[in-house]
Backbone as JSON, one array per atom type, in Angstrom:
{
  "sequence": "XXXXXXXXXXXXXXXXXXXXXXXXXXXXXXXXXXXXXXXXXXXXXXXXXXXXXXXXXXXXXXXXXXXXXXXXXXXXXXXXXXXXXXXXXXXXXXXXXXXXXXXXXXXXXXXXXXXXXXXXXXXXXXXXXXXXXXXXXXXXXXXXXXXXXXXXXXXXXXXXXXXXXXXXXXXXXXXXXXXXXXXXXXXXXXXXXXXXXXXXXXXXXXXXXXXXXXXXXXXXXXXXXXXXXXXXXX",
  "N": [[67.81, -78.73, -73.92], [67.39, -81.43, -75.23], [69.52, -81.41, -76.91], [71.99, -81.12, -75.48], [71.49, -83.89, -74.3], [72.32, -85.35, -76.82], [75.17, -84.46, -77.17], [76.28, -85.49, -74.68], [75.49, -88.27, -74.26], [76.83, -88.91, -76.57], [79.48, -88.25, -75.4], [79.76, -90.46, -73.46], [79.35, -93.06, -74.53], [82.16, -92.94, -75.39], [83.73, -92.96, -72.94], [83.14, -95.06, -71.61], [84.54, -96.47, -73.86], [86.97, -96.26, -73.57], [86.94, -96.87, -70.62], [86.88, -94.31, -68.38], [86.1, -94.44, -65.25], [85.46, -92.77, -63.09], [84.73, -90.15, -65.04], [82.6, -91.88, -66.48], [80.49, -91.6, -64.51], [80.15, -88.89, -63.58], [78.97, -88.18, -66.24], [76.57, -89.77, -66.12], [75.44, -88.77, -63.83], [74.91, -85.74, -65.41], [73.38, -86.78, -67.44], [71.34, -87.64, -66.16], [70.46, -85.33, -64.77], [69.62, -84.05, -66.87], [67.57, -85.58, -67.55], [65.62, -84.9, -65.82], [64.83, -82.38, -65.97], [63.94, -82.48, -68.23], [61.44, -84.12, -67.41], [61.76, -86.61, -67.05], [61.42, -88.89, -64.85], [61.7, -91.44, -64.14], [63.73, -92.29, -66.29], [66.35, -90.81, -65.14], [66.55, -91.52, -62.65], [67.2, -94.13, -63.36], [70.09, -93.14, -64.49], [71.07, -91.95, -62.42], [71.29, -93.86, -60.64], [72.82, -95.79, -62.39], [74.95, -94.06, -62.18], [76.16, -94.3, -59.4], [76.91, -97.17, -59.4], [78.75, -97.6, -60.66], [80.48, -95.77, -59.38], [81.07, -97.73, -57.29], [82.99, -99.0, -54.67], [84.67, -96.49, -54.39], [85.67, -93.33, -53.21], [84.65, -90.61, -53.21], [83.11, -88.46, -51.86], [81.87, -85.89, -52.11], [80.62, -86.62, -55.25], [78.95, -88.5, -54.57], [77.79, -87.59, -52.59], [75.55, -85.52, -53.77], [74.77, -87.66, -55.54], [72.92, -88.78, -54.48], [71.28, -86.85, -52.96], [69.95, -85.83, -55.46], [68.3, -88.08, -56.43], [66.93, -88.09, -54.17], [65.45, -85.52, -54.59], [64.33, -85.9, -57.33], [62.7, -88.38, -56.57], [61.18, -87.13, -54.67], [60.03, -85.14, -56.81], [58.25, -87.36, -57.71], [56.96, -87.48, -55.61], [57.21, -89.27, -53.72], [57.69, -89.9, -50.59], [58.94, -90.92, -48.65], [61.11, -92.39, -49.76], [62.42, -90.2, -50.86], [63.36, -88.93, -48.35], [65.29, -90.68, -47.75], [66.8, -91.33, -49.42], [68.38, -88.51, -48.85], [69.12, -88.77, -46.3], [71.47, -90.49, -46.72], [72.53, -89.08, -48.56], [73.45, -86.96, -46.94], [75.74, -88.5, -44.73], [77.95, -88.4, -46.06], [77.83, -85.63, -47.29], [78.56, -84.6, -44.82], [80.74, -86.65, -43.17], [82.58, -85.54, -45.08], [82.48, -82.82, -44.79], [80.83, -80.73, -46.63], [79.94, -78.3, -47.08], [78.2, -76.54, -48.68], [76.8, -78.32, -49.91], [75.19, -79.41, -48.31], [73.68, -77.43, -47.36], [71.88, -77.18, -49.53], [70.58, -80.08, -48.99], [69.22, -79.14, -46.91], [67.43, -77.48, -48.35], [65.94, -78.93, -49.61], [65.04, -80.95, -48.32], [63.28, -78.83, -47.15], [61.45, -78.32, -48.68], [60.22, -80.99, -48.99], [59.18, -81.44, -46.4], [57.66, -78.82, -46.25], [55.47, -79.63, -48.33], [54.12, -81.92, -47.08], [52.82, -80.39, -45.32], [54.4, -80.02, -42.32], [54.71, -77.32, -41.51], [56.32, -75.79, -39.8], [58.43, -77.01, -39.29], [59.85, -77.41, -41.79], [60.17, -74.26, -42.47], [62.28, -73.55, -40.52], [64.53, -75.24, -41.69], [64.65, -74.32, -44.26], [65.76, -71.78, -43.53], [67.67, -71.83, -42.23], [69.27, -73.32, -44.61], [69.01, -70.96, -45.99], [71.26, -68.97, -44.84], [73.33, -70.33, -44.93], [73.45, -70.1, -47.43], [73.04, -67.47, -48.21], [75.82, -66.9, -46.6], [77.86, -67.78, -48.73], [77.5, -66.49, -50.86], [75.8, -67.04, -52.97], [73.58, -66.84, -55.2], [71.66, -67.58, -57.04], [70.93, -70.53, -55.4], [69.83, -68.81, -53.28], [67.87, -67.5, -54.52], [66.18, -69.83, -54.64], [65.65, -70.79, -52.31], [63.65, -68.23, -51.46], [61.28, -69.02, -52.82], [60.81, -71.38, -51.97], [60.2, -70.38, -49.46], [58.14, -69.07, -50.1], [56.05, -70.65, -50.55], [55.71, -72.16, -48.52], [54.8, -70.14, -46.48], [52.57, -69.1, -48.48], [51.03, -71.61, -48.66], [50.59, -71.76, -45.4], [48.88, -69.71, -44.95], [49.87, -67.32, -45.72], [49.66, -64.96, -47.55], [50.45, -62.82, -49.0], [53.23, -62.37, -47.83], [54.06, -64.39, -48.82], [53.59, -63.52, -51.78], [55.41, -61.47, -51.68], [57.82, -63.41, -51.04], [57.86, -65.09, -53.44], [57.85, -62.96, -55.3], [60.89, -61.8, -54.73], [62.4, -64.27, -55.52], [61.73, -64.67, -58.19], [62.93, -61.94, -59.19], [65.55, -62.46, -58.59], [66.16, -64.81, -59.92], [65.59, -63.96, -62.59], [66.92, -61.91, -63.04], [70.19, -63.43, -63.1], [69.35, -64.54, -65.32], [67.96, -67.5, -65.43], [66.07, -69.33, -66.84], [64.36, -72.61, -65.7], [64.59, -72.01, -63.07], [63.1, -69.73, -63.14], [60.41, -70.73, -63.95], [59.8, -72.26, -62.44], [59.39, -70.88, -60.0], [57.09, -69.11, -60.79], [55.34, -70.84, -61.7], [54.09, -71.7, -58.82], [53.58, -69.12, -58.02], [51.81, -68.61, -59.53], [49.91, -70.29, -58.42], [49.26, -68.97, -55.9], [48.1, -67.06, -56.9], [45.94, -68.01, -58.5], [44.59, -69.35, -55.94], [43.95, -67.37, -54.31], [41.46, -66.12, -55.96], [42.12, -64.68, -57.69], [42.6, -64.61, -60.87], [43.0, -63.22, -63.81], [45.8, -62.1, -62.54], [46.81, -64.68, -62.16], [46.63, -66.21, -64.6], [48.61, -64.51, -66.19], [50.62, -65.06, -64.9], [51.6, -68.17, -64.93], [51.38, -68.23, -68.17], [53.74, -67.06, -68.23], [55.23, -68.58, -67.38], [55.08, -70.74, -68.66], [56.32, -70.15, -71.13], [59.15, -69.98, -70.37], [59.57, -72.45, -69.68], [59.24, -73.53, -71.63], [61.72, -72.98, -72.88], [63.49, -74.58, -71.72], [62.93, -76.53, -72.49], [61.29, -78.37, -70.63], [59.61, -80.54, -70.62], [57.23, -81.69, -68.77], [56.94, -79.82, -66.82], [55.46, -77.49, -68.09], [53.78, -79.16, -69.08], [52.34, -79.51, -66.49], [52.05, -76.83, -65.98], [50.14, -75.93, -67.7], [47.96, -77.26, -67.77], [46.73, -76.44, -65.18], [46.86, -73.92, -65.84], [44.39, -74.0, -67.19], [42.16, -75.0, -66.45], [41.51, -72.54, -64.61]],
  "CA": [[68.09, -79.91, -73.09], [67.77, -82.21, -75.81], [70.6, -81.17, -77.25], [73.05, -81.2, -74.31], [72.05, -85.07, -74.08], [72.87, -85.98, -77.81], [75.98, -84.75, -76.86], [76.19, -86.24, -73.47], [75.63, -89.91, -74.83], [78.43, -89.5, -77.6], [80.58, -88.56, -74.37], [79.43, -91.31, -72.6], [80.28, -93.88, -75.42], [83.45, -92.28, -75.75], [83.9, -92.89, -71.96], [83.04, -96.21, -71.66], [85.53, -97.29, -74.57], [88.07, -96.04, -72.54], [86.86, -97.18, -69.37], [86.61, -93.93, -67.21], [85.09, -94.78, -64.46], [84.74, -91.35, -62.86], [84.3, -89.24, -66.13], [81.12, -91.9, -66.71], [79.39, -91.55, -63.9], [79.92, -88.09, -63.79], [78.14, -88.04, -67.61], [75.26, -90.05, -65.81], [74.93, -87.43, -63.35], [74.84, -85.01, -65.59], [72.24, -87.19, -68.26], [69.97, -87.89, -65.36], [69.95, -83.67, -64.53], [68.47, -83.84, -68.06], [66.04, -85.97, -67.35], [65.17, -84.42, -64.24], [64.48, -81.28, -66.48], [62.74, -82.88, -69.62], [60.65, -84.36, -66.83], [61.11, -88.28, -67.57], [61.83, -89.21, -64.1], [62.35, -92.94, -64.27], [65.2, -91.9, -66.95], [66.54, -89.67, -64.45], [66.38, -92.47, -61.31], [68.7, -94.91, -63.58], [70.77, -92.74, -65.12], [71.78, -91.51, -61.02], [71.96, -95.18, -59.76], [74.03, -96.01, -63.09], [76.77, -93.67, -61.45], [76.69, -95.19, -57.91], [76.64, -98.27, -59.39], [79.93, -97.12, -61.64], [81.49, -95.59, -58.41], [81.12, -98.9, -56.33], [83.23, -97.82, -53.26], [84.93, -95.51, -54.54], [85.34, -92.36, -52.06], [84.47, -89.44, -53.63], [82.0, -87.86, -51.27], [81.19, -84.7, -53.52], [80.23, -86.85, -55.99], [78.23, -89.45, -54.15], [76.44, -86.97, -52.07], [75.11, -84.97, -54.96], [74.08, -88.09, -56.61], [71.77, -89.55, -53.15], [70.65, -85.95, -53.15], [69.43, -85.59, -56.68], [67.89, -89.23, -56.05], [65.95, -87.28, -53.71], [64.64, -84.15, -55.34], [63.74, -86.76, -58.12], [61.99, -88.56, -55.99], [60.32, -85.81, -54.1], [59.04, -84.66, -57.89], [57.67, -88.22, -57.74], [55.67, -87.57, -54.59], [57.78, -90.73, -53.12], [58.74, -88.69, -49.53], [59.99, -91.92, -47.87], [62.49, -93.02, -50.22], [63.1, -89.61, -50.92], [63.96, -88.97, -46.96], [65.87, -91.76, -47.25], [67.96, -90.79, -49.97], [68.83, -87.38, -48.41], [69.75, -89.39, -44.82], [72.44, -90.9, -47.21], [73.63, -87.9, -49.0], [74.22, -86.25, -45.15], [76.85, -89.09, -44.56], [78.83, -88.07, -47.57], [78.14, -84.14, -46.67], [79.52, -84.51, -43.15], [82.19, -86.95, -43.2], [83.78, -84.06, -45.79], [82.36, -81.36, -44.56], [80.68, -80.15, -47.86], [79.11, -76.65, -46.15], [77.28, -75.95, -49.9], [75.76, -79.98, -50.25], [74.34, -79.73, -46.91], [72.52, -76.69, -47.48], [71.31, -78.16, -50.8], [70.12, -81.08, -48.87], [68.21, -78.58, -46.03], [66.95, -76.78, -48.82], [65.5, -80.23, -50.45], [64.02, -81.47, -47.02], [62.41, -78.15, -46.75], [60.0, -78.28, -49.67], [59.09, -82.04, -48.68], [58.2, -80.6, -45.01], [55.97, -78.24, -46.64], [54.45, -80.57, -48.97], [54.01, -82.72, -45.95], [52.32, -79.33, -44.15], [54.69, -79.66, -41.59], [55.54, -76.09, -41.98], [57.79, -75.12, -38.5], [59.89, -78.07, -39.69], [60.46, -76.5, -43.41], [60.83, -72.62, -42.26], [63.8, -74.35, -40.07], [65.29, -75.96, -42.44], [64.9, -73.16, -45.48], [66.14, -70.39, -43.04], [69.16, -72.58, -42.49], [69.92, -73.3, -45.82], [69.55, -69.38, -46.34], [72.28, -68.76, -43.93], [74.67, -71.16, -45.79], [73.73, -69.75, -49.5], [73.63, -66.19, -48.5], [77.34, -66.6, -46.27], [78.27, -68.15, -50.02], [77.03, -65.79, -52.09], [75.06, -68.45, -54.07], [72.01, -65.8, -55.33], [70.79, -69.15, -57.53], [70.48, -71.2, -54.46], [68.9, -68.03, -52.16], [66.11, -67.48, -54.97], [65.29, -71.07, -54.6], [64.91, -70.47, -50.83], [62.8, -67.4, -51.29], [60.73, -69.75, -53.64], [60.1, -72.54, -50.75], [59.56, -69.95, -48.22], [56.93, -67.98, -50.88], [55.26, -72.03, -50.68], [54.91, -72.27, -47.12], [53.96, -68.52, -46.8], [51.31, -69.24, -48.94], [50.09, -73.16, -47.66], [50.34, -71.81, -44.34], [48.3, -68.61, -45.05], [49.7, -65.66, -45.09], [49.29, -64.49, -48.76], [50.6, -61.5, -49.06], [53.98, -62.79, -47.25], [54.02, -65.65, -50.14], [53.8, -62.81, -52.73], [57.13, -60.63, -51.63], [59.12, -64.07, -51.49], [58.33, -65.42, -54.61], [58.59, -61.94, -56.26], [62.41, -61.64, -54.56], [62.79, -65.2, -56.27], [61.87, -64.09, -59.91], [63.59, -61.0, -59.58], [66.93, -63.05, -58.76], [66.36, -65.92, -60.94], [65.39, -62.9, -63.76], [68.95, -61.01, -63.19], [70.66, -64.48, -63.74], [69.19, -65.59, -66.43], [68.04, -69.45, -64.79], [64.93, -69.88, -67.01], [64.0, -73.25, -65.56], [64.2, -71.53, -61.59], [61.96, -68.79, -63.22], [59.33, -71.03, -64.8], [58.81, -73.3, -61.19], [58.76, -69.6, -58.89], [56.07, -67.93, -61.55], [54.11, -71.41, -61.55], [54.19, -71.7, -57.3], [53.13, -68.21, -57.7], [50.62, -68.71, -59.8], [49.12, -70.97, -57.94], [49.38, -68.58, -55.03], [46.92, -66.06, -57.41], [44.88, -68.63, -58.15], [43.9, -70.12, -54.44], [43.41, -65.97, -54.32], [40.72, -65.92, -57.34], [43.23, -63.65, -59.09], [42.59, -65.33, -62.21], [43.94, -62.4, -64.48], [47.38, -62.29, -62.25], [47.29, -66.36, -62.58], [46.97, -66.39, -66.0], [49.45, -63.9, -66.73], [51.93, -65.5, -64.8], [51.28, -69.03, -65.52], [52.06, -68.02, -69.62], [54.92, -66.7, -68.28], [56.1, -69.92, -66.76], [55.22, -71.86, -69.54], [57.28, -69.38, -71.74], [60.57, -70.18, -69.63], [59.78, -73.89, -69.52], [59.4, -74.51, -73.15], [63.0, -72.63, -73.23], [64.58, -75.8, -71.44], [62.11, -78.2, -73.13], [61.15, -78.83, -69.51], [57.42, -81.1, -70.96], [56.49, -82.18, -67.68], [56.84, -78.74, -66.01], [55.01, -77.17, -69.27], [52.55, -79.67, -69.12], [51.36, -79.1, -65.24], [51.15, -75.57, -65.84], [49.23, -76.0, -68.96], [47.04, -77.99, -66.89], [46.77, -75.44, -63.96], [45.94, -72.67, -66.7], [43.28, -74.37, -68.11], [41.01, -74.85, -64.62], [41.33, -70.99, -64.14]],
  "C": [[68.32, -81.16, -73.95], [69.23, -82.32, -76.53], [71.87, -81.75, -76.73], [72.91, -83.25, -74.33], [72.29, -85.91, -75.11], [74.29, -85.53, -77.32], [76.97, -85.32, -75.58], [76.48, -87.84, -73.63], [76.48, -90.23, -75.84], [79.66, -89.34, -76.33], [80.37, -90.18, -73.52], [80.21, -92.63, -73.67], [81.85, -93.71, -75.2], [84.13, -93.03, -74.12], [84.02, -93.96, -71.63], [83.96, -96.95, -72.68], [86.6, -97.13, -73.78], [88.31, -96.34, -70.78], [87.35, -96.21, -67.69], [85.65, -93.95, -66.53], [84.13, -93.44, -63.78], [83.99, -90.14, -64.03], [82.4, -89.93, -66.34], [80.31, -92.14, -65.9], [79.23, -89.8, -63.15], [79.09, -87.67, -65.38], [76.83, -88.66, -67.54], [74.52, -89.05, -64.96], [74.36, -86.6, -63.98], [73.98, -85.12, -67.21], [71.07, -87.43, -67.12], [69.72, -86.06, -65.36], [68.91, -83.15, -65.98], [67.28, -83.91, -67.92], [65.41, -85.23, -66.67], [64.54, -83.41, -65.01], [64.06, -81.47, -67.67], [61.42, -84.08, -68.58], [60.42, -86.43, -66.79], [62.18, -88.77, -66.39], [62.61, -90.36, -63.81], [64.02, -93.04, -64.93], [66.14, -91.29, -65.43], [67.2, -90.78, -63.09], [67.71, -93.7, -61.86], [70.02, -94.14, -64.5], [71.9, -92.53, -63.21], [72.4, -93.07, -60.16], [73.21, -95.79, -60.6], [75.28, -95.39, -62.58], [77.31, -94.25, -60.69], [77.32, -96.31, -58.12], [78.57, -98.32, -59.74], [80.87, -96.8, -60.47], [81.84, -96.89, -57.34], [81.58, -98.09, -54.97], [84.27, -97.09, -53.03], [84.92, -93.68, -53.81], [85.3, -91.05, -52.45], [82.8, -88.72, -52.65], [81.18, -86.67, -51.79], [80.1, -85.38, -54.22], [78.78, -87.68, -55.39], [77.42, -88.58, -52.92], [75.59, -86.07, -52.63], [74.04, -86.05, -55.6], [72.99, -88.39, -55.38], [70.78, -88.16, -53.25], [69.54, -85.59, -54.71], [68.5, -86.51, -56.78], [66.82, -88.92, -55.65], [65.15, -86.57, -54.31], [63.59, -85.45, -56.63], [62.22, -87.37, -57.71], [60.62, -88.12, -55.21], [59.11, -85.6, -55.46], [57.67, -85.99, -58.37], [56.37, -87.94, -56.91], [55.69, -88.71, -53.58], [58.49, -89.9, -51.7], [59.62, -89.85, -48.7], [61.37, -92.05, -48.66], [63.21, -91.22, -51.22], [63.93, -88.59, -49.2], [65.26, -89.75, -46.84], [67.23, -92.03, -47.92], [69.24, -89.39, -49.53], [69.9, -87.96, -47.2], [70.87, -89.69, -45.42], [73.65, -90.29, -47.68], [74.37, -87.04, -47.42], [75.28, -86.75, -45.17], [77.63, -88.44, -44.92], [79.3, -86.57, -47.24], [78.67, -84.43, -45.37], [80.19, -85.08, -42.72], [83.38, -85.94, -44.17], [83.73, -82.95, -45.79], [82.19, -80.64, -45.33], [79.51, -79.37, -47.07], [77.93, -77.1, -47.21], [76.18, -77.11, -49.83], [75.06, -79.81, -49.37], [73.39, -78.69, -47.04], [71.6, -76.92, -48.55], [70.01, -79.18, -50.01], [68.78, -80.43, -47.53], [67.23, -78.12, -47.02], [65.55, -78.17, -49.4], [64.3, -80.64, -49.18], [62.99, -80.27, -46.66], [61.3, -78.75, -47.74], [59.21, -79.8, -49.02], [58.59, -81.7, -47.32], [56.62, -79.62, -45.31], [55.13, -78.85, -47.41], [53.65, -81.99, -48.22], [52.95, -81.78, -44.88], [52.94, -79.2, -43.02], [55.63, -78.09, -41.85], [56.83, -75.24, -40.93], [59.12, -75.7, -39.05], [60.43, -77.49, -40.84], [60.91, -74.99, -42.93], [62.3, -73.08, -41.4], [64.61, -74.32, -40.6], [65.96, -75.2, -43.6], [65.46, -71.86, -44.69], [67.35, -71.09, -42.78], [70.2, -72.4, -43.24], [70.2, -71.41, -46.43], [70.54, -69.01, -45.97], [73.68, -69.01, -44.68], [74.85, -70.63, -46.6], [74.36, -68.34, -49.46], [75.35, -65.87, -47.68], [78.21, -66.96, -47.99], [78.29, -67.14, -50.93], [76.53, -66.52, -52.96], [73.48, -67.74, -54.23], [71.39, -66.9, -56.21], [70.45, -69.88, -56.29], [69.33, -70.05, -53.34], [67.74, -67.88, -52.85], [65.83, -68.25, -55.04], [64.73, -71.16, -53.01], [63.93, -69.79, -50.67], [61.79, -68.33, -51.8], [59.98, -70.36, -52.54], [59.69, -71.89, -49.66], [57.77, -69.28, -48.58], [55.92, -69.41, -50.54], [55.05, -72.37, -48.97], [54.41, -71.27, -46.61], [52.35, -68.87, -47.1], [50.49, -70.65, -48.28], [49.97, -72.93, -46.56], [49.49, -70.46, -43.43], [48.56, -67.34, -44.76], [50.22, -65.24, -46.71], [50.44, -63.85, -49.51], [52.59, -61.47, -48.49], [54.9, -63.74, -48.5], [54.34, -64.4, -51.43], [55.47, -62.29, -52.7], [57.88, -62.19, -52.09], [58.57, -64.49, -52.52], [58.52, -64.03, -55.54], [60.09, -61.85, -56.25], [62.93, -63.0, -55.99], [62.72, -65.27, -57.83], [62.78, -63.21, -59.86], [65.17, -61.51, -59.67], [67.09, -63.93, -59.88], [65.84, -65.03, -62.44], [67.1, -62.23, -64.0], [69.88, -62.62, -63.69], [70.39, -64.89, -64.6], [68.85, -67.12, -66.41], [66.0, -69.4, -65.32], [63.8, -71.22, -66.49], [63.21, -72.7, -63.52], [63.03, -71.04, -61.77], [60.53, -69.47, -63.47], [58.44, -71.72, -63.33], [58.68, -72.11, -60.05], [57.43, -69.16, -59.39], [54.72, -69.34, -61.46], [53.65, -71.59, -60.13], [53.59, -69.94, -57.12], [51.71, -67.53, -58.34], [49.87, -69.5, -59.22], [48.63, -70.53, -56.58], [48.14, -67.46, -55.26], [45.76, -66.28, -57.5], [43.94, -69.38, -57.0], [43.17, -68.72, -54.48], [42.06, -65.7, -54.99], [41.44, -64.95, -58.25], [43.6, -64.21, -59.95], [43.57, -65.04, -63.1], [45.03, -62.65, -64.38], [47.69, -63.83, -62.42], [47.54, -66.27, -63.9], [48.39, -65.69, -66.68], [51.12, -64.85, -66.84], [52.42, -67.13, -64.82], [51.86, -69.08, -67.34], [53.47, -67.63, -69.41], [55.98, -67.66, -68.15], [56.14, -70.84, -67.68], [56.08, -71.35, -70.91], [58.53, -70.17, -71.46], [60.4, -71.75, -69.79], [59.89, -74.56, -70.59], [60.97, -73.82, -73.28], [63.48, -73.72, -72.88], [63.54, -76.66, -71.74], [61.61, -79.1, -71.76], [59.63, -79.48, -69.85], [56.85, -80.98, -69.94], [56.04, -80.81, -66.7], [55.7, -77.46, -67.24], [53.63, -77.89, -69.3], [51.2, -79.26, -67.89], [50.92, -77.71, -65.64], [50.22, -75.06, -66.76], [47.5, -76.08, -68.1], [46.09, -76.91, -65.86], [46.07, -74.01, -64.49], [44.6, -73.15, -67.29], [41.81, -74.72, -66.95], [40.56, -73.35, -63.87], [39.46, -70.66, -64.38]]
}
């Protein structure tokens, strides 16, 4: 990850001498997704408004409902559910004046997890059986093992164990065949934490190292750090 944004910020220079407007706020987009995944949120929050700011009113709805969305999730990782509600309400516009099928399920998929982190769990199974609908008419097996993921998380917060286990196993096993180390590292820690409510220490621990395996692959600290954290209370 570090990597990707040394060369990210020589594009960006590069971008700015020349004064594309779209190229650099597509290169903020895609320096905030860094952040987002080396965990340094704040980075992450102006790197996404730097685009908007860059698109003014500019009508690219793709672009500008991606970035309100990401805004979100950000947010969300904050623990901020208003102003990440509030970002999502925005990205909708964008998805449904252009009729972006994929964004919109993105953005159900997004509102699920804060439903369940909210405990409203009818409202999230809704929302994540939705977005399933969308990914799996797509064929988007990255987006469906992030569904199995959020359903394995209300499964489990809403007690039924054993329910929680199958979907986050489906969700490793997909995000394992792809190759999406960062998916794998936040299913195996959500599922460790599913062992540990259990007292299944052992199976926590196991799979906990496993997550922090995959997370030091994308230099993900912050996601590395919690589950550090999380292993060490076992």
């Amino acid at each position: 990850a570090e990597e990707g944004k040394k060369y990210l910020l020589e594009a960006l220079e590069a971008a700015q001498n020349a004064k594309l407007n779209t190229t650099l706020a597509s290169i903020h987009v895609n320096l905030g997704n860094v952040a987002n995944i080396l965990g340094k949120w704040n980075d992450a929050i102006d790197h996404f408004k730097n685009a908007l700011q860059i698109l003014g009113k500019d009508t690219n709805d793709s672009l500008r409902a991606s970035l309100n969305l990401n805004l979100a999730n950000v947010h969300m990782q904050q623990g901020n559910f208003p102003k990440a509600e509030a970002q999502i309400k925005e990205s909708n516009l964008y998805s449904d004046r252009s009729n972006l099928r994929h964004q919109r399920g993105l953005s159900y998929l997004v509102q699920s997890e804060i439903a369940c982190r909210k405990r409203d769990y009818s409202a999230a199974n809704a929302l994540v059986v939705t977005a399933f609908h969308i990914f799996s008419e797509m064929g988007d097996r990255l987006r469906v093992a992030d569904v199995y993921r959020v359903l394995g998380m209300i499964s489990r917060d809403s007690g039924h164990p054993e329910q929680a286990e199958s979907y986050f196993e489906n969700s490793r096993r997909i995000n394992t065949d792809l190759s999406n180390p960062l998916n794998l590292g936040e299913t195996l820690f959500e599922l460790g934490q599913l062992y540990k409510t259990a007292g299944e220490n052992a199976k926590a621990t196991d799979v906990f190292r496993e997550a922090i395996t995959n997370f030091k692959r994308m230099n993900a600290v912050s996601r590395m750090l919690e589950t550090e954290i999380a292993l060490s209370t076992l």
